[in-house]
C-alpha positions in Angstrom: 16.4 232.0 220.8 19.6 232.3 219.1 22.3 235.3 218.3 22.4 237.2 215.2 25.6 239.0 214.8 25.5 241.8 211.6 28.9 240.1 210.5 30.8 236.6 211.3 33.6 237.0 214.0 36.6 234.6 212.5 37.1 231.8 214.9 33.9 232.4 217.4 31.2 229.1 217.0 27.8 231.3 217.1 25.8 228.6 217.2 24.1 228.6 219.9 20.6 225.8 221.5 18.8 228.5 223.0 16.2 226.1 224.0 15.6 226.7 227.6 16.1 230.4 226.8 12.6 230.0 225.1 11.1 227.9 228.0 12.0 230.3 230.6 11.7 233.5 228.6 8.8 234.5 230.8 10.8 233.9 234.2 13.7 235.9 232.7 11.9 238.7 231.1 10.3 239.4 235.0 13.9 239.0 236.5 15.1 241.6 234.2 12.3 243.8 234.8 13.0 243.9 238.5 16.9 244.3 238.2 16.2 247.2 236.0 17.4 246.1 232.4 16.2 245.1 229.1 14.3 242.1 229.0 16.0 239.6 225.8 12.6 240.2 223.9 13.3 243.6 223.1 16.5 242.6 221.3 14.6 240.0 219.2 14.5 241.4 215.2 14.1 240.0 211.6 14.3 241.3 208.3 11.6 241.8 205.7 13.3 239.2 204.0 13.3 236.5 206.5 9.5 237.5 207.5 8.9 237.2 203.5 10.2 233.4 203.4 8.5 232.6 206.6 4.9 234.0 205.7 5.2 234.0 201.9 2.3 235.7 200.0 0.9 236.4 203.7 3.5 239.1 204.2 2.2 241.4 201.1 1.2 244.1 202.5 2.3 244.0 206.4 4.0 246.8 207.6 7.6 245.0 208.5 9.8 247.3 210.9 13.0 247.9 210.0 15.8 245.5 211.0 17.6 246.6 214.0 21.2 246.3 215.6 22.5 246.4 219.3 25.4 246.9 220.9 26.5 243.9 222.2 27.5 245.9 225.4 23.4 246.2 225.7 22.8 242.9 225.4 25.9 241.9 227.9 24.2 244.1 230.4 20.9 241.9 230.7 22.1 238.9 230.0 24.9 238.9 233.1 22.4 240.6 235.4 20.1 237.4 234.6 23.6 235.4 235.4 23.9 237.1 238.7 20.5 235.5 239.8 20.5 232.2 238.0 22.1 230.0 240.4 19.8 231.1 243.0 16.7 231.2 240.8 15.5 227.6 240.2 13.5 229.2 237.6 16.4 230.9 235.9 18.8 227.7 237.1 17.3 226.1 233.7 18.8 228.7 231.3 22.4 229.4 232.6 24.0 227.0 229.9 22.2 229.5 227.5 22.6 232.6 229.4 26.8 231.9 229.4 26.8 230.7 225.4 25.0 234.3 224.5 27.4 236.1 227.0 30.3 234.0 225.8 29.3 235.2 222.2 28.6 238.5 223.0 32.1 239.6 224.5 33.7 238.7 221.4 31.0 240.7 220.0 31.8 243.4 222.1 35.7 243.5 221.7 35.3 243.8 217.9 32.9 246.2 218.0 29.9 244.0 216.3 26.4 244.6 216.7 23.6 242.0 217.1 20.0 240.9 217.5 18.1 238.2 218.8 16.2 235.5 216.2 13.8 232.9 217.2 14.5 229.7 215.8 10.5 228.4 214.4 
């Protein structure tokens, strides 16, 4: 699981691992659920283009969704309400490095008014 910003912010490393995000995205979407804000899932998008190079000749045809764009104030929301339970979560403990790379990114995000979506990294 990884960011997407819609355009590069000079100077900000977006690169993120994302790797336990994955492995605990279960555990996190129920957290957010109970604290009462949008699980990460619902952030993930793609483009018809990048579902075209995945699935080549299999995507003629599929109805693709329209790419989508989030505030990253939306995104800050859930991802430092998983923060405020990950230290005494064991099963969010795993994804904190992650959690405070996509918050990290997502403030700059936020100060220059850049939206973004969640990609999954296959």
């Amino acid at each position: 699981m990884y960011v997407v910003l819609e355009k590069e912010l000079p100077g900000v490393d977006n690169l993120l691992d994302g790797k336990m995000l994955s492995k605990a995205e279960k555990d996190l979407e129920e957290v957010a659920t109970r604290l009462g804000v949008r699980p990460l899932m619902e952030f993930f998008s793609v483009s018809a283009d990048e579902v075209s190079d995945l699935l080549g000749d299999d995507a003629a045809g599929l109805d693709i969704p329209a790419q989508q764009w989030f505030a990253a104030e939306e995104g800050l929301r859930t991802v430092e309400a998983l923060l405020g339970e990950a230290d005494s979560s064991a099963k969010l403990r795993v994804a904190k490095d992650d959690l405070l790379d996509f918050q990290r990114v997502l403030r700059e995000a936020q100060k220059l008014g850049v939206r973004w979506h969640l990609a999954i990294d296959i």
